[in-house]
N, C-alpha and C positions, 0 to 999 in steps of 0.2 A: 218259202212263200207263206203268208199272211194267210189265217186262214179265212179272211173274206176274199180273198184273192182266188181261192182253193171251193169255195163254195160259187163263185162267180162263173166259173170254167165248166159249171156243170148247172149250169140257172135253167137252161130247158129241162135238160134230163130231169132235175128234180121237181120240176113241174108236173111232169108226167106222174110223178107220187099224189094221189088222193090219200091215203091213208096216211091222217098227222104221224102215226109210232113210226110207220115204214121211214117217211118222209125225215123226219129225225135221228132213225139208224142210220140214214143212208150219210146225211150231215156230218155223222158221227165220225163213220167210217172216213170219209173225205179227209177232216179235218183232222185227223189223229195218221194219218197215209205217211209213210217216210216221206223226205225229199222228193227222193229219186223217182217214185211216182208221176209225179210233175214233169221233170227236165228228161227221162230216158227216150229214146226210140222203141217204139213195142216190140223189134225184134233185134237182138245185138247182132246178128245174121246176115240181117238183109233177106232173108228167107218168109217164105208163111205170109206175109201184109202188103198191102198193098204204098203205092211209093209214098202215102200223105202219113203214112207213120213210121213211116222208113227214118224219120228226123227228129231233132231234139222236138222233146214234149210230144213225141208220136204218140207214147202208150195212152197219154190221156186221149191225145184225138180217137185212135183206132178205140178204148173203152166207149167214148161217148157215139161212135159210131155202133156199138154193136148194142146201145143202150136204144138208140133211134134205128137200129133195126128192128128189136122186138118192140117197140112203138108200132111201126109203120104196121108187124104183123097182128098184134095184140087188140090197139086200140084202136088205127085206124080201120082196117080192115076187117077185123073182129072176129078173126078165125081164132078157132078152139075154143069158144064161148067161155073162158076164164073168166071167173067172179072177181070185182076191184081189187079185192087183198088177195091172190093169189097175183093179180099180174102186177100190183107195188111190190112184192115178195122177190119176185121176177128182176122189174126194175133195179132191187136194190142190189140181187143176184149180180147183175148183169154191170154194175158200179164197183163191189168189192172183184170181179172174177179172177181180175191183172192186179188187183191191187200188193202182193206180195211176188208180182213176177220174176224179183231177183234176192227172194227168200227174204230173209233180214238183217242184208246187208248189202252193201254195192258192190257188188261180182263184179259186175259188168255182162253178165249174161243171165240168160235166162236159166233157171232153177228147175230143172224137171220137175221138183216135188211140189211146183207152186202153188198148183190150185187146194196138195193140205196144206202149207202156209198158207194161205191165202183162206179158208176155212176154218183153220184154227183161229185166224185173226178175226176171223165175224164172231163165232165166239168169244174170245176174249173182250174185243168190244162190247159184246151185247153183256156178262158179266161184269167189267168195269161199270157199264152205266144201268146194270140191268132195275132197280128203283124206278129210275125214271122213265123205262123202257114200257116196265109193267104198268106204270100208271097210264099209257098212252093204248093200252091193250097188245103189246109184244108180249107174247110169254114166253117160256123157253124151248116150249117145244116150235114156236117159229122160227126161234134161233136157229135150231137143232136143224129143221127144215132147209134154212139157206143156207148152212153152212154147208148142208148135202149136196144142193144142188150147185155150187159156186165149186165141191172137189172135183165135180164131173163133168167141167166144163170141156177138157180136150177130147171128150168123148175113146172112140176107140184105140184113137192114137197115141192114147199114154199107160192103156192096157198093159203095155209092156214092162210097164215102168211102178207095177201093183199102185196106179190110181184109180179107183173107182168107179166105171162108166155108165153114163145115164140110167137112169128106172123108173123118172116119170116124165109127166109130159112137160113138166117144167125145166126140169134138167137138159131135156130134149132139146126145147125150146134156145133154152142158153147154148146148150154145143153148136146148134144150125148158127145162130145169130152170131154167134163167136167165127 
């Protein structure tokens, strides 16, 4: 897919970005996303999601759904009194979480270890472009920050599976909304 195609699929969500750096990692990430991102169902299962991403390109609906959940909780209704650059932080969180759902490569299923795939890829990206990252005020330790909070997305239920689970209210934030 095109990546105006690939940034078109997510034209709310990113709107929800006030902060240009945020706004631009998030871009990044999109555009650089394997395929498979795109074309997979969010759960190879049938398990864990509800039936609208049970189907081809589920994982992007079911991501853009959990990206308009912590919308709805964040901005609309304004619980946890989080300041702009923490809840773009969040947003961008909440864009990479699935982004490496079936590692780095087409399984076919989903990757227990996704959300560090998936963390290590927000670092990587924010490295590859980190110049232009910094010029927009990302520095590294916000990298360092989202990449925290995007490993701890399945919260206690990957415990098992020595992934990392939530320790702030961002992390939080993303596990509920996930």
């Amino acid at each position: 897919m095109e990546n105006k195609k690939r940034l078109e699929c997510f034209k709310t969500q990113l709107e929800y970005i006030q902060t240009p750096g945020f706004k631009r990692y998030a871009e990044i990430l999109i555009t650089k996303a394997d395929e498979y991102f795109f074309s997979v169902p969010a759960s190879s299962s049938g398990k864990y999601h509800p039936d609208f991403a049970r189907k081809v390109g589920g994982l992007v609906l079911h991501t853009k759904a959990v990206v308009d959940i912590l919308h709805t909780l964040i901005d609309e209704q304004e619980l946890f009194g989080l300041k702009r650059f923490e809840r773009d932080m969040l947003y961008v969180a909440a864009i990479a979480h699935d982004i490496k759902k079936q590692g780095d490569g087409t399984t076919g299923h989903t990757t227990f270890q996704h959300p560090l795939y998936a963390s290590k890829y927000v670092l990587d990206v924010y490295k590859d472009n980190q110049s232009e990252l910094e010029k927009m005020c990302i520095s590294t330790d916000n990298a360092l920050k989202l990449s925290s909070i995007v490993s701890t997305h399945m919260g206690k239920w990957y415990a098992k599976y020595d992934i990392p689970t939530p320790n702030t209210l961002g992390a939080y934030l993303l596990c509920t909304a996930d």
